[in-house]
VMD Tcl script that draws the C-alpha trace (Angstrom):
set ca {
  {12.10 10.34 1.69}
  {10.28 8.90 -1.26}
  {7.12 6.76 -0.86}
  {6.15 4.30 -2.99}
  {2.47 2.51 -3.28}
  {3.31 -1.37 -5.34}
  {-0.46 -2.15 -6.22}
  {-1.59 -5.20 -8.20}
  {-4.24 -4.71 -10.87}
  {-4.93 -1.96 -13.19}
  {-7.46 0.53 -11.75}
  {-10.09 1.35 -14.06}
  {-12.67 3.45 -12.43}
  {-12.05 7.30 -13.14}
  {-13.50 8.03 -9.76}
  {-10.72 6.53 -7.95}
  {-8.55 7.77 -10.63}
  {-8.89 11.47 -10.00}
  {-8.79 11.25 -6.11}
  {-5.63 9.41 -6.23}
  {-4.51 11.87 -8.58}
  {-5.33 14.80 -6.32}
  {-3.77 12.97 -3.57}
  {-0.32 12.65 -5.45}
  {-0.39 15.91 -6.07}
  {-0.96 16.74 -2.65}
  {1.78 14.49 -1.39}
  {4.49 16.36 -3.73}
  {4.86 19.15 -0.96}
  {6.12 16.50 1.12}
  {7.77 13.75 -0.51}
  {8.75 11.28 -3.90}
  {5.32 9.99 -4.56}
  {5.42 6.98 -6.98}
  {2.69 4.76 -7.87}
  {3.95 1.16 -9.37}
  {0.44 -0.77 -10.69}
  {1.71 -4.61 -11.65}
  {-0.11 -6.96 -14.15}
  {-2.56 -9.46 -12.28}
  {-3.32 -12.79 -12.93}
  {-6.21 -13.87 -14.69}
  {-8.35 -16.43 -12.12}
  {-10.44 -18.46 -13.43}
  {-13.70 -19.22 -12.62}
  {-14.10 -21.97 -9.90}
  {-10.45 -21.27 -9.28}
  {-8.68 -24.35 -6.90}
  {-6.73 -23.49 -4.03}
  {-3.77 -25.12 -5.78}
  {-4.22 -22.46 -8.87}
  {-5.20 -19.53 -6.55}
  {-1.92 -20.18 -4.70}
  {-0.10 -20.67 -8.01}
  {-1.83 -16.77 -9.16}
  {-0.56 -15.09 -5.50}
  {3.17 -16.76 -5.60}
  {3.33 -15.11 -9.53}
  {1.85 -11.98 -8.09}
  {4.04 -12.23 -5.26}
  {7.20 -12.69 -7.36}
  {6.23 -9.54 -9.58}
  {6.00 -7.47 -5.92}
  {8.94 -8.72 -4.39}
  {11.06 -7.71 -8.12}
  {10.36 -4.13 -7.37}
  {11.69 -3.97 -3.66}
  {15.50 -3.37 -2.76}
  {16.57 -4.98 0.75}
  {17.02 -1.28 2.00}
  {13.29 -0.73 1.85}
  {10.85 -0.38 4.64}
  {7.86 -2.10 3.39}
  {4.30 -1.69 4.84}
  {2.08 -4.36 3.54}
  {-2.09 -4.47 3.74}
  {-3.19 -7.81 5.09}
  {-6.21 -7.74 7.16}
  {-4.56 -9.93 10.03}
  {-1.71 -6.95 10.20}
  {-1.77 -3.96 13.08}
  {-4.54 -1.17 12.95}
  {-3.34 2.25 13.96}
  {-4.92 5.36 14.20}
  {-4.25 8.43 11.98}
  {-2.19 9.69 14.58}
  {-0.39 6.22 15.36}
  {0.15 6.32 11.53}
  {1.58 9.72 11.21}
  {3.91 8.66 14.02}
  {5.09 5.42 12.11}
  {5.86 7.21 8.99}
  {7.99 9.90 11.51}
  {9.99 7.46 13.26}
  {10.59 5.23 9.70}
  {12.10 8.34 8.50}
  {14.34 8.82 11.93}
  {15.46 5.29 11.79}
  {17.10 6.25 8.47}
  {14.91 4.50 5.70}
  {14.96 6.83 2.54}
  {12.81 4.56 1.15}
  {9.16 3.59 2.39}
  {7.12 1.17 0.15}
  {3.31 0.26 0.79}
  {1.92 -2.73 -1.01}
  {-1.55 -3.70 -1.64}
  {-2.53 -6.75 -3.48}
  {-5.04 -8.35 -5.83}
  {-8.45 -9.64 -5.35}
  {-6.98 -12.77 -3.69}
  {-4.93 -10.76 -1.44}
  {-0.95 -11.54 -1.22}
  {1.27 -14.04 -0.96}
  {3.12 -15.36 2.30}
  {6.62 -14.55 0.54}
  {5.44 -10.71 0.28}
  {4.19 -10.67 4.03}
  {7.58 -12.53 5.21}
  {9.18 -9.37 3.34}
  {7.23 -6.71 4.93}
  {8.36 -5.00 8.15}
  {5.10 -3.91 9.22}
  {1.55 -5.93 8.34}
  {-0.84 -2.91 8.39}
  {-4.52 -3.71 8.34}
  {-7.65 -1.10 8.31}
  {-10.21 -2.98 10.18}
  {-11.87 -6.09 9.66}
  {-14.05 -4.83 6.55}
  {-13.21 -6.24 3.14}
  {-12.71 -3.41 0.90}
  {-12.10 -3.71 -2.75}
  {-8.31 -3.13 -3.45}
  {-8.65 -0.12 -5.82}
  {-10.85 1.54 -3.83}
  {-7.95 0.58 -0.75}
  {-5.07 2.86 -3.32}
  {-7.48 5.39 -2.47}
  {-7.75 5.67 1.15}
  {-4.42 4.58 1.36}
  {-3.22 7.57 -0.16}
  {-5.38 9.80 1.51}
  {-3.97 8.36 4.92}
  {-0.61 8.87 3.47}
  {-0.96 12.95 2.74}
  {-3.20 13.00 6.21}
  {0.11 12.03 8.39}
  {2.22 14.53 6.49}
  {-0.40 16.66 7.59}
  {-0.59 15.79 11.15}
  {3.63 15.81 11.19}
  {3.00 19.67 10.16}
  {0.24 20.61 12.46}
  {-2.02 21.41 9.87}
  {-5.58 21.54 10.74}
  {-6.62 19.13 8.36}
  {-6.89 16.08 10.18}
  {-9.47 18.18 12.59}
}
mol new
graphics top color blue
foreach p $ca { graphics top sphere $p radius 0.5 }
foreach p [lrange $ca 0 end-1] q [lrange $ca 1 end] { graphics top cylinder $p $q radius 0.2 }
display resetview
């Protein structure tokens, strides 16, 4: 199976950097890791609706490039399904029993995604009603990622 994390905006903070890093590497015991970071849009200040629509449907467009039909695609959105580690772990299990080879994860920009990218997804995920900046998201993200490999295994990590 190969996993793939579609992220808008380039992350600058070396913090994030190296634990994403050290999650990848992690992951490589298990599975294809591939992180795809897309161009956002500039918004500009005192942004309209109109233009902050215009910014997610460009956004959206870029996303929606990099995903084949035969993709099971697990998109962020805070209105989306909160599971457990466990729950998780489970998900990523039966995806892989259904047959996907292919399991993408998107998360989007600072003004979140567009309703063409959460038509496309088969599963709206969501991590709790907290706003969380989106590169620090990539982060726990992939840490969640490696911790249901983990929990598939048996490992006592996730203790």
């Amino acid at each position: 199976m190969k996993v793939k994390l579609i992220t808008v905006g380039k992350l600058k903070e070396k913090y994030l950097k190296d634990g994403i890093a050290e999650y990848c590497k992690r992951l490589k015991r298990f599975t294809k890791f591939e992180l795809e970071e897309l161009p956002d849009e500039k918004i500009p200040n005192n942004a309209s609706q109109a233009q902050n629509t215009h910014i997610l449907e460009k956004e959206g467009q870029r996303i929606l490039n990099k995903i084949s039909n035969r993709e099971f695609v697990i998109v962020l959105a805070i209105e989306g399904k909160q599971f457990s580690s466990e729950k998780f772990s489970q998900l990523l299990s039966a995806t892989m029993l259904k047959g996907y080879s292919d399991l993408t994860f998107v998360i989007g920009g600072s003004l979140g995604l567009s309703q063409e990218v959460k038509k496309r997804a088969s599963i709206l995920m969501s991590f709790g009603l907290l706003t969380l900046p989106h590169q620090l998201m990539r982060l726990v993200l992939v840490e969640q990622i490696y911790r249901a490999f983990m929990i598939q295994e048996g490992s006592p990590y996730h203790k």
